[in-house]
VOPAGU-2260 file (C-alpha; in pm, 1 decimal, decimal comma):
REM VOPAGU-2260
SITE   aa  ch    i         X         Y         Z
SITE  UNK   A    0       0,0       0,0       0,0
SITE  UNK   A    1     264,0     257,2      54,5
SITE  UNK   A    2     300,4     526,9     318,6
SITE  UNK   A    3     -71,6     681,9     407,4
SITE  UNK   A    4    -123,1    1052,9     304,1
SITE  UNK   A    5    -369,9    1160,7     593,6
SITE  UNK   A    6    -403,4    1520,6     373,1
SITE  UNK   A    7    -594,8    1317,3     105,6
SITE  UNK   A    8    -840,1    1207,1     336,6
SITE  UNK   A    9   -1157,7    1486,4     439,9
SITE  UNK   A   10   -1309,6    1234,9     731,6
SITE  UNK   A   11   -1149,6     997,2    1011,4
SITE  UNK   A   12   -1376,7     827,0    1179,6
SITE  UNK   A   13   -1360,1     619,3    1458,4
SITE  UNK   A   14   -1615,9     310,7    1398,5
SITE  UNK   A   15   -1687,3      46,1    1626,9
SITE  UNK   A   16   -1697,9    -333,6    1466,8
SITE  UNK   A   17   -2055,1    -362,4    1503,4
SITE  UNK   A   18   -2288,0    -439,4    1248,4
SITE  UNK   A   19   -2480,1     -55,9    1183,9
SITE  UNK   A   20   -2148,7     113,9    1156,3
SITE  UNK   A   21   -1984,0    -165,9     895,2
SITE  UNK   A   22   -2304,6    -184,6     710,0
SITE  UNK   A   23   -2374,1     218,1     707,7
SITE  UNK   A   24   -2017,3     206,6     587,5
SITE  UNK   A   25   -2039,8     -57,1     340,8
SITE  UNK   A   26   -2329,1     110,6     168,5
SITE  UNK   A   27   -2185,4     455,6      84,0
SITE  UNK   A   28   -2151,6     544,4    -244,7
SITE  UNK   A   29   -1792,0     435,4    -387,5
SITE  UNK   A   30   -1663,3     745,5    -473,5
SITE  UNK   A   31   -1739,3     850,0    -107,0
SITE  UNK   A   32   -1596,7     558,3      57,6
SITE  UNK   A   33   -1282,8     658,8    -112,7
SITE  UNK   A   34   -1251,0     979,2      86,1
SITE  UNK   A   35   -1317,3     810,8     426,5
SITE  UNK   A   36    -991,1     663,7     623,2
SITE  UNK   A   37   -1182,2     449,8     898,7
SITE  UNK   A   38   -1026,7     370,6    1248,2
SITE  UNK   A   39   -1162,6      46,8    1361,8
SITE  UNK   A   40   -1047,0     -17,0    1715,3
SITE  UNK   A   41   -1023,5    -416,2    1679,1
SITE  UNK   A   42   -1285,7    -691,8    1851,4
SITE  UNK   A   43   -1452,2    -992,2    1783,3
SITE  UNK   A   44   -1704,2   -1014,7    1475,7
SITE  UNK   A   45   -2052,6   -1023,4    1652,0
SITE  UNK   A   46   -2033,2   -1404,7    1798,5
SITE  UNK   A   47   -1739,0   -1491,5    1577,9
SITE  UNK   A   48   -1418,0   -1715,3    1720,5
SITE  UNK   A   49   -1150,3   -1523,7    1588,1
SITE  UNK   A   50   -1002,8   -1185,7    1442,3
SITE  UNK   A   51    -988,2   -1321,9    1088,5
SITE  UNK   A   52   -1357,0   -1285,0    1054,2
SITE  UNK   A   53   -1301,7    -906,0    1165,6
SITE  UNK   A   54   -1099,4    -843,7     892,6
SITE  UNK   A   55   -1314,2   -1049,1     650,5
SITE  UNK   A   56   -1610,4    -797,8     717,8
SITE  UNK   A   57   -1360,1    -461,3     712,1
SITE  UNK   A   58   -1269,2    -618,2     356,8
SITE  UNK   A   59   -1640,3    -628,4     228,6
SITE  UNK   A   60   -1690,9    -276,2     377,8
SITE  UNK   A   61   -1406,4     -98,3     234,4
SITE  UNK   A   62   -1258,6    -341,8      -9,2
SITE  UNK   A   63    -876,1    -283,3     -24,2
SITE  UNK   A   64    -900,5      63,1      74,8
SITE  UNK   A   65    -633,7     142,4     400,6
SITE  UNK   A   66    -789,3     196,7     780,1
SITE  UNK   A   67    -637,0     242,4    1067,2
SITE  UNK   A   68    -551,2     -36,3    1271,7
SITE  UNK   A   69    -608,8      35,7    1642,3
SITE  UNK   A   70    -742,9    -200,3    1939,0
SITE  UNK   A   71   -1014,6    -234,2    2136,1
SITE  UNK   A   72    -855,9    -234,6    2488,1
SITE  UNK   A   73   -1223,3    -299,1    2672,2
SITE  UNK   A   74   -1304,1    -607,8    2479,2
SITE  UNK   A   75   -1081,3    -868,3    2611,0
SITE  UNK   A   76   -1082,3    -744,0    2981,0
SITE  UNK   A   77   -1382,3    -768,0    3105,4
SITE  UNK   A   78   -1455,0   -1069,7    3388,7
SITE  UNK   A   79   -1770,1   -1216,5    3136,2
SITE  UNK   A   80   -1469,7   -1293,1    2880,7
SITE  UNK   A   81   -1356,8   -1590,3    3075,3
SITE  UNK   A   82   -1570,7   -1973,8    3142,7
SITE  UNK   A   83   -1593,1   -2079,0    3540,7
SITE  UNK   A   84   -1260,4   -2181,3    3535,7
SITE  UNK   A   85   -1067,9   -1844,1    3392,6
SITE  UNK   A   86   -1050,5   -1986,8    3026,0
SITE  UNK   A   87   -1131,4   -1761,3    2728,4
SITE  UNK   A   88   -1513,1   -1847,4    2633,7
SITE  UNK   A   89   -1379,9   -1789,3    2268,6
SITE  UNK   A   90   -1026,3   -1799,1    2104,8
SITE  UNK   A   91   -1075,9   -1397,9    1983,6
SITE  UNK   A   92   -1077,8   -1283,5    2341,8
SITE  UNK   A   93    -719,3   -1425,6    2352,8
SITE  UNK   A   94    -610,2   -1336,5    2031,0
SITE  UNK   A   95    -699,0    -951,5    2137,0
SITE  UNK   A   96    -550,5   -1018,6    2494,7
SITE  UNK   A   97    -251,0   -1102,8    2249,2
SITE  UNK   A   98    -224,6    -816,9    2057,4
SITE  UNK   A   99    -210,3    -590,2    2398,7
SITE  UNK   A  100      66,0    -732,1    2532,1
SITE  UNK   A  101     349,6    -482,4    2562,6
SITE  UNK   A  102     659,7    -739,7    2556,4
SITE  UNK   A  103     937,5    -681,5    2258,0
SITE  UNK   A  104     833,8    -335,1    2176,5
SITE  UNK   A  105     417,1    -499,4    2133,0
SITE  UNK   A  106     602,4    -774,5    1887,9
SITE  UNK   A  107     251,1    -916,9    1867,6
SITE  UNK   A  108     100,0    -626,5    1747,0
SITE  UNK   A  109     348,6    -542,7    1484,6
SITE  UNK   A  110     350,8    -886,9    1377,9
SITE  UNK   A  111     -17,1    -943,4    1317,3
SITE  UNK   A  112     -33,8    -592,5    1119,9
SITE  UNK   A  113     289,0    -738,2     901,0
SITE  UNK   A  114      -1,4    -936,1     728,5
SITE  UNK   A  115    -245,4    -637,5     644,8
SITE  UNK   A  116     -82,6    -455,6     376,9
SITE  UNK   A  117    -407,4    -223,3     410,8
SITE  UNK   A  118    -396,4    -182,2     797,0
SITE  UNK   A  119    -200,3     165,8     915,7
SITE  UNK   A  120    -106,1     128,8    1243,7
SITE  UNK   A  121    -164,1     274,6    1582,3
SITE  UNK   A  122      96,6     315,0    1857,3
SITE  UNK   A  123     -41,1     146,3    2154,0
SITE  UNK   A  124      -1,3     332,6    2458,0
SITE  UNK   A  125     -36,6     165,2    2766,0
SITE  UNK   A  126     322,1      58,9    2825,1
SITE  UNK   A  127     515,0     369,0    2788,0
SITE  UNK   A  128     856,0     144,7    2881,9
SITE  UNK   A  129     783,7      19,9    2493,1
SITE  UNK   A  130     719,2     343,8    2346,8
SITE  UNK   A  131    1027,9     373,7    2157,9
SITE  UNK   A  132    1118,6      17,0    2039,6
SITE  UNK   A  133     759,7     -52,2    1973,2
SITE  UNK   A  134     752,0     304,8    1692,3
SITE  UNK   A  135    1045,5     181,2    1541,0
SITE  UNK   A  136     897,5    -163,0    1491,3
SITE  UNK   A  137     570,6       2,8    1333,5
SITE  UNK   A  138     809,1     274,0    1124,0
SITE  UNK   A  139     916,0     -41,6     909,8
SITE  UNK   A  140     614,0     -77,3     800,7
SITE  UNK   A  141     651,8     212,1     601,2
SITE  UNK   A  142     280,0     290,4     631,0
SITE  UNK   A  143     244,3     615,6     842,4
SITE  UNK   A  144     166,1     596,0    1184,7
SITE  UNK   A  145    -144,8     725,6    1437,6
SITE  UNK   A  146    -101,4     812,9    1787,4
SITE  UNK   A  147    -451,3     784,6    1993,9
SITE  UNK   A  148    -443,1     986,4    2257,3
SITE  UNK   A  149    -707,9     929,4    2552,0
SITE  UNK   A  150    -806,0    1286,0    2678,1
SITE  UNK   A  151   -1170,0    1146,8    2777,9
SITE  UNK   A  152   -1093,2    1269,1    3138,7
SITE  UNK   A  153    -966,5    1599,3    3051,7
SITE  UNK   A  154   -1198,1    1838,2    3311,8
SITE  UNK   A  155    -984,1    1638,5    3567,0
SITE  UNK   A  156    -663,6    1504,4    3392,6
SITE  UNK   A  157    -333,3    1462,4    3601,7
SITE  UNK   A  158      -8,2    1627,5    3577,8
SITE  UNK   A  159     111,8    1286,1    3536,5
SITE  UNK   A  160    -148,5    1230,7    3193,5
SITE  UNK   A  161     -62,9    1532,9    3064,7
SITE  UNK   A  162     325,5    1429,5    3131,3
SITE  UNK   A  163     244,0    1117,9    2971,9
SITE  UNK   A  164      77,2    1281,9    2642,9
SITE  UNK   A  165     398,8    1534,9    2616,9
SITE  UNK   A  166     652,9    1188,2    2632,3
SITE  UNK   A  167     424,7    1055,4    2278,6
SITE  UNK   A  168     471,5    1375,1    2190,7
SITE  UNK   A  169     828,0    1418,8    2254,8
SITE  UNK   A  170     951,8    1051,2    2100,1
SITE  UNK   A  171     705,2    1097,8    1795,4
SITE  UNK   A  172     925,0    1462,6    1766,5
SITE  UNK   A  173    1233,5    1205,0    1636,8
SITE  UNK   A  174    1023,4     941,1    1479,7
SITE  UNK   A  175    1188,9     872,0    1111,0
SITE  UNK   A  176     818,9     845,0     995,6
SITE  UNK   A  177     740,9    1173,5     823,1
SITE  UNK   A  178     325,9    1068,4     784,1
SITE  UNK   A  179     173,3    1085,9    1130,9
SITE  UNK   A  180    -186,0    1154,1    1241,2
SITE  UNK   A  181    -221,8    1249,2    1652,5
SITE  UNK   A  182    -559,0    1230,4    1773,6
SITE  UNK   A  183    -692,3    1333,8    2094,6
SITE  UNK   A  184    -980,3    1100,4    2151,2
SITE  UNK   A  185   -1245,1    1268,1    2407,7
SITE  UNK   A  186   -1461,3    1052,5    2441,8
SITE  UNK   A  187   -1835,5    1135,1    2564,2
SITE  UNK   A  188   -1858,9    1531,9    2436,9
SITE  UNK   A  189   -2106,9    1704,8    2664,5
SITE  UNK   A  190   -2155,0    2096,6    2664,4
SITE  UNK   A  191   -1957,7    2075,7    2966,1
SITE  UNK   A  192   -1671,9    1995,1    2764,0
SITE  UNK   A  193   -1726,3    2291,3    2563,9
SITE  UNK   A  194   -1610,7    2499,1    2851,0
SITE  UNK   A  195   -1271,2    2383,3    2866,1
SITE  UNK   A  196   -1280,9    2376,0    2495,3
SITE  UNK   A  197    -910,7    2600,1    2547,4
SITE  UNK   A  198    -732,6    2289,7    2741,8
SITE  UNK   A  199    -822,3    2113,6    2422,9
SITE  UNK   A  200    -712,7    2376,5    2158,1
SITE  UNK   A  201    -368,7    2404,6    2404,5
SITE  UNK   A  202    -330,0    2012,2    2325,8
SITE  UNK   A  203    -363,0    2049,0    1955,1
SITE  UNK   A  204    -100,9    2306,0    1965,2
SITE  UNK   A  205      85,5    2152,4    2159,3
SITE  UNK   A  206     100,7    1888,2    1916,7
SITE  UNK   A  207     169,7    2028,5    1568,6
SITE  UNK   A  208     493,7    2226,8    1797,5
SITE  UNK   A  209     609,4    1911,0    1887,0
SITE  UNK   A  210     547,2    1687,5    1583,3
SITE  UNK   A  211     513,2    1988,7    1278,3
SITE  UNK   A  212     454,7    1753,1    1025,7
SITE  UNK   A  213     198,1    1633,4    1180,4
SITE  UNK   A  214    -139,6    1598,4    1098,5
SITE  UNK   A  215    -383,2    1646,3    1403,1
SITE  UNK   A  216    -770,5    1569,5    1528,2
SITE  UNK   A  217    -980,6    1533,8    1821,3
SITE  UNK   A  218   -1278,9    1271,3    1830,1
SITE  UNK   A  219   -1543,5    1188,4    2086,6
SITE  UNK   A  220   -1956,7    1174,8    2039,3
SITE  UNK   A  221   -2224,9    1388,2    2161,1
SITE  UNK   A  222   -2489,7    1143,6    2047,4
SITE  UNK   A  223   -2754,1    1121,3    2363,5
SITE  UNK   A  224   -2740,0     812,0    2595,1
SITE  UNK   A  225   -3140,7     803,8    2618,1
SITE  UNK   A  226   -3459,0     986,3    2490,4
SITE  UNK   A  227   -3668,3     908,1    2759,6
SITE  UNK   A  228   -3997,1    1122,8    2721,3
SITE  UNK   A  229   -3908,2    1272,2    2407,0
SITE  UNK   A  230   -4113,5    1224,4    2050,1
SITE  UNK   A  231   -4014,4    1491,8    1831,1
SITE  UNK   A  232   -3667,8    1668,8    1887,4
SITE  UNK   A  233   -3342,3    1745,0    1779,6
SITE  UNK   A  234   -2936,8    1733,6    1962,3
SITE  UNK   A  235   -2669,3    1962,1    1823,2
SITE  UNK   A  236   -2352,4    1801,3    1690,1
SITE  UNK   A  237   -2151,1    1919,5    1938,0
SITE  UNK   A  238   -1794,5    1772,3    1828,3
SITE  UNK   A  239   -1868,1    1941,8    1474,0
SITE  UNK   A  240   -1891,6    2283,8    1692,3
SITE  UNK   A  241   -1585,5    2232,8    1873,2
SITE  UNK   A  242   -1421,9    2170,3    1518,9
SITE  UNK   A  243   -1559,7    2478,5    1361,4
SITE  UNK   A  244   -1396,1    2657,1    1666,1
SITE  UNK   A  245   -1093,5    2560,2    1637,3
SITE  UNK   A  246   -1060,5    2595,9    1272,5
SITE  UNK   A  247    -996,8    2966,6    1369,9
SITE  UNK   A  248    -623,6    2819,5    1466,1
SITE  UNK   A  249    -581,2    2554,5    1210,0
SITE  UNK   A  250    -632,8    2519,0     843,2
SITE  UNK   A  251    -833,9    2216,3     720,9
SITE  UNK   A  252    -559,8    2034,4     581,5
SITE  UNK   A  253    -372,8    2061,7     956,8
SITE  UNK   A  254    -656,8    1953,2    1168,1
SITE  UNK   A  255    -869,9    1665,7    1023,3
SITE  UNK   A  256   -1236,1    1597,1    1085,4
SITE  UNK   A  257   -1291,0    1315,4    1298,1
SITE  UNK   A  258   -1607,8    1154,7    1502,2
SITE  UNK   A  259   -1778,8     829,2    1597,1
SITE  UNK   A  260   -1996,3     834,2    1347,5
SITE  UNK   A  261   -2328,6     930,1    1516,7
SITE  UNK   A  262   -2269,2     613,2    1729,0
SITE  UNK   A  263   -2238,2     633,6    2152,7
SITE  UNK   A  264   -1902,8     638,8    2266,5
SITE  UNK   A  265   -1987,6     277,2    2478,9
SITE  UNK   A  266   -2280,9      81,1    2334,9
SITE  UNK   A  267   -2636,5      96,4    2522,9
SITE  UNK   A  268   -2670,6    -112,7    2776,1
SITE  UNK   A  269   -3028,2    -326,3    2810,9
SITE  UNK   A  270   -3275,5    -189,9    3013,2
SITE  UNK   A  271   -3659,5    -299,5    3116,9
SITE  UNK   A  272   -3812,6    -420,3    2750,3
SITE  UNK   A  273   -3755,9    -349,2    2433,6
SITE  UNK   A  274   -3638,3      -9,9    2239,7
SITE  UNK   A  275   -3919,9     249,0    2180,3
SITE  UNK   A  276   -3915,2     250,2    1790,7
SITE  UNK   A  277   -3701,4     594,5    1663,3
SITE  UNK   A  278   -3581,0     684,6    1326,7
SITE  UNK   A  279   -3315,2     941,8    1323,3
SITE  UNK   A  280   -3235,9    1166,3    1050,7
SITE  UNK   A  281   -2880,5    1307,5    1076,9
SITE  UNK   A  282   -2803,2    1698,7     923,0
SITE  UNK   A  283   -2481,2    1862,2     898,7
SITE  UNK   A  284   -2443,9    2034,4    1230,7
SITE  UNK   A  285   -2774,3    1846,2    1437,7
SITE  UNK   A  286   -2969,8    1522,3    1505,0
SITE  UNK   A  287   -3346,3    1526,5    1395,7
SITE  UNK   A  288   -3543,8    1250,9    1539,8
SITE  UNK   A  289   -3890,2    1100,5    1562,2
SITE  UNK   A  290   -3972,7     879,5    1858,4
SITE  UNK   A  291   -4288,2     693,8    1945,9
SITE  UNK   A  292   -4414,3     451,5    2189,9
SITE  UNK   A  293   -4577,3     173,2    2084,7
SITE  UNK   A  294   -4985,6     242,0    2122,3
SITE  UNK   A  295   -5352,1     126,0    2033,6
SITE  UNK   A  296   -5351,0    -200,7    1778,5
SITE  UNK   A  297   -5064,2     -62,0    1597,0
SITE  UNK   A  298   -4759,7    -297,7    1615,1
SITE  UNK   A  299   -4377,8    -229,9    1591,7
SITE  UNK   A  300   -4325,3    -216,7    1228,9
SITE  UNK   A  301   -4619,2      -4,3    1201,1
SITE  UNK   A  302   -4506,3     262,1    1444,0
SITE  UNK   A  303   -4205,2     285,6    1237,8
SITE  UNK   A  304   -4402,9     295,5     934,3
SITE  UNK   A  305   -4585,3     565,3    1060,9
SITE  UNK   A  306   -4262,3     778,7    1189,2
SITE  UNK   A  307   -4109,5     782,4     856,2
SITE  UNK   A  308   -4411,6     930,9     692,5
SITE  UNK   A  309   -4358,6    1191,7     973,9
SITE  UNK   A  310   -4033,8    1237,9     954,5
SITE  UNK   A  311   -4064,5    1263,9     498,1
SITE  UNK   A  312   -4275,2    1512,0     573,1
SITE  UNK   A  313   -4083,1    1796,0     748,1
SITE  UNK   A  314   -3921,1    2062,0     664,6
SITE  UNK   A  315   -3596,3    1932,7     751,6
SITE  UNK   A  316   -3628,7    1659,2     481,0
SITE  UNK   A  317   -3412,3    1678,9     170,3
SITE  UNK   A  318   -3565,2    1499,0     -89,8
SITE  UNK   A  319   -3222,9    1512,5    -315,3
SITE  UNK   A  320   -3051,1    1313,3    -101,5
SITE  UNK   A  321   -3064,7     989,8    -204,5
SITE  UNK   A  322   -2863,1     778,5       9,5
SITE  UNK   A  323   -2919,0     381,5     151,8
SITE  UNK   A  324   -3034,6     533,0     483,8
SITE  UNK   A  325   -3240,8     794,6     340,6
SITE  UNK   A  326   -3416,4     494,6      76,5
SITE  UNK   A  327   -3453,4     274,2     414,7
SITE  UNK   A  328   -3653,0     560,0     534,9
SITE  UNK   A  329   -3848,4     604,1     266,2
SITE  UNK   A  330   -3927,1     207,5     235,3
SITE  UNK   A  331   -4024,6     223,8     593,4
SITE  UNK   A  332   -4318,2     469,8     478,0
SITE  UNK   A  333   -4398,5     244,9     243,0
SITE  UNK   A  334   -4392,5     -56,5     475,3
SITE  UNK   A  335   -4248,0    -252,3     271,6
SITE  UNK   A  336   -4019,7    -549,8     435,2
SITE  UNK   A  337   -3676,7    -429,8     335,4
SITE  UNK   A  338   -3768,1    -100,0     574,0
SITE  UNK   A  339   -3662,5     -36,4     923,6
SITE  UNK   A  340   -3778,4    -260,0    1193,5
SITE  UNK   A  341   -3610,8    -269,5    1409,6
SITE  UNK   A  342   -3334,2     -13,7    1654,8
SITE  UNK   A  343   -3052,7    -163,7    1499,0
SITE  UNK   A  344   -3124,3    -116,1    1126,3
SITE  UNK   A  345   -3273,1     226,2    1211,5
SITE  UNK   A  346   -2924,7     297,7    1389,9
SITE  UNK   A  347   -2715,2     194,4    1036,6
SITE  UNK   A  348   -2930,0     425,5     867,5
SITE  UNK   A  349   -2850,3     695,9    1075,6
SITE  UNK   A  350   -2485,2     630,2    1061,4
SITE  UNK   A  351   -2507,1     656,0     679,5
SITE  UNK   A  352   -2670,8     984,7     630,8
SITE  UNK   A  353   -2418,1    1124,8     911,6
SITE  UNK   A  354   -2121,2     982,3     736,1
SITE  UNK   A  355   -2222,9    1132,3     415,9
SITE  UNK   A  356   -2270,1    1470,5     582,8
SITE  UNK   A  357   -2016,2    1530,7     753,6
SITE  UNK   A  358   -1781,0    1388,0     473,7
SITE  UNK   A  359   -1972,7    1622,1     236,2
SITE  UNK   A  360   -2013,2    1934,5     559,4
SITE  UNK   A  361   -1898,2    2220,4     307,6
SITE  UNK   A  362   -2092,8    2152,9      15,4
SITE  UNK   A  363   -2400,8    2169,1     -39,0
SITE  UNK   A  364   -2596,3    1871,5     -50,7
SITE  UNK   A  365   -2777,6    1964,0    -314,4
SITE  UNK   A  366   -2454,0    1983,8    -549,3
SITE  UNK   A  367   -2389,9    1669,7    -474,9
SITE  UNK   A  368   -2484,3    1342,1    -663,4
SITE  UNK   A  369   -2540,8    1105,4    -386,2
SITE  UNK   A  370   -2738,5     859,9    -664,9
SITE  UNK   A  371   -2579,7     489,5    -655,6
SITE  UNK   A  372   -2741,2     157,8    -688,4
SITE  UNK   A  373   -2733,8     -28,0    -363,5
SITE  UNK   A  374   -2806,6    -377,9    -272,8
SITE  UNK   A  375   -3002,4    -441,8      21,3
């Protein structure tokens, strides 16, 4: 594949291996896909036994196109990963556990992205001790290289954090690799965060000083935890906000757009019955949404029916915009079977749209020809 050029690249996204994010991926239009460099923090496939099956499904989202390799730290570690007797329920909890550990400069991690010409890798960070040996492992690669830098804590982050942030910073200051992307991951965004939106823009510069030929992002999600109570609403993109701020200090090409897609920063947990049917409808800079309980004679796939003739209906709608989310919609209203019928196809949907806009945030939509056959 070559060394990585993050300046060709107008969206970074960080997407979770779950099913709505790879198939809202997956069912972009081509030439769209193209412009998207995806970081997919590694896990198990759904129920799958090991990590080749994650990489089959990256493949039939993306094709050949490069992501960025990182890991997903939370997977493996977590007491419900091991049987009664402290044994990995499935051999992907181990192969992850694997990848993590720090020995040899994380020789397992470098090793295992030797085979995936397409993967650019991430530094992992947990083992400072490795720092160096473990960059000039992943330098060979020849690939570029992303630092991920946890700032989800940053109302209340230690001298020792911030000491730990400024050591990256410092060794990736003399790494050989001239292609590096440094993101500050955030986490949860809340309008809280906004207030100490300075500490953040102090770490970005902090960053391109250090590393000045660099590029830089933050990422995190605003998208709500709940909608309890709500039918009709709308929440503000607040990470697209922050990076309209800052772009007073940086130039576009300097500080990349990144997000989670419209997805939570930790997925829902389950709580007492089933979701109360919601379509979302993602703009540029908010979330438009439709929620209704379940009522009268009318079952489940009829309430959604019923919110996506709403929703076609509003103002808000663009009827240009003819996307795989935005047809799902539309088949809903039609209740026809392909529709949405459930949270979880109603959440890919949602991913979509938001992928396409913020990809496509400074141009019109209208300009735009979003019109590709898709395959259900």
């Amino acid at each position: 594949m070559g060394t990585i050029d993050f300046s060709s690249f107008e969206y970074i996204p960080i997407l979770a291996i779950r099913p709505a994010e790879m198939s809202a991926l997956e069912e972009l239009p081509q030439k769209d896909i193209d412009l998207i460099l995806p970081i997919f923090p590694l896990k198990g496939w759904v129920g799958s036994n090991h990590l080749d099956n994650t990489l089959e499904r990256i493949k039939k989202s993306i094709s050949n196109r490069p992501w960025i390799a990182d890991i997903d730290k939370f997977f493996s570690r977590s007491e419900t990963v091991l049987d009664n007797n402290g044994s990995y329920k499935r051999p992907v909890f181990e192969e992850v556990d694997n990848l993590l550990d720090s020995k040899n400069g994380y020789q397992n991690w470098f090793e295992f992205l030797q085979n995936i010409p397409e993967a650019v890798p991430t530094l992992q960070l947990e083992d400072l001790n490795e720092l160096l040996p473990q960059l000039e492992r992943l330098t060979e690669l020849k690939r570029g290289l992303v630092a991920n830098l946890d700032v989800s804590q940053l109302k209340t982050q230690s001298a020792s954090r911030i000491e730990n942030i400024e050591t990256v910073l410092d060794v990736l200051q003399h790494a050989s690799e001239r292609s590096i992307l440094i993101i500050f991951n955030l986490g949860k965004i809340t309008t809280e965060l906004l207030d100490v939106k300075d500490s953040i823009l102090r770490l970005l510069e902090m960053a391109k000083s250090k590393v000045p030929n660099s590029k830089i992002a933050f990422s995190g999600s605003s998208f709500p935890d709940g909608f309890a109570n709500q039918e009709d609403n709308e929440n503000p993109i607040l990470e697209r906000q922050l990076y309209s701020y800052f772009l007073n200090y940086f130039d576009r090409d300097t500080l990349k757009y990144s997000d989670f897609g419209s997805a939570r920063v930790s997925e829902a947990q389950g709580g007492g019955g089933p979701p109360v049917p919601r379509i979302d409808y993602p703009l540029k800079d908010d979330w438009r949404f439709i929620r209704r309980e379940l009522y009268g004679d009318l079952d489940k796939e009829e309430i959604y029916s019923e919110i996506a003739k709403d929703m076609i209906n509003k103002d808000y709608w663009n009827k240009s915009l003819n996307l795989w989310g935005t047809q799902l919609i539309y088949l809903t209203a039609a209740s026809d079977d392909i529709g949405i019928t459930s949270a979880a196809k109603a959440t890919a949907a949602r991913i979509n749209i938001h992928l396409y806009n913020q990809l496509h945030y400074y141009t019109p939509i209208d300009e735009i020809d979003s019109d590709e056959d898709w395959i259900d």
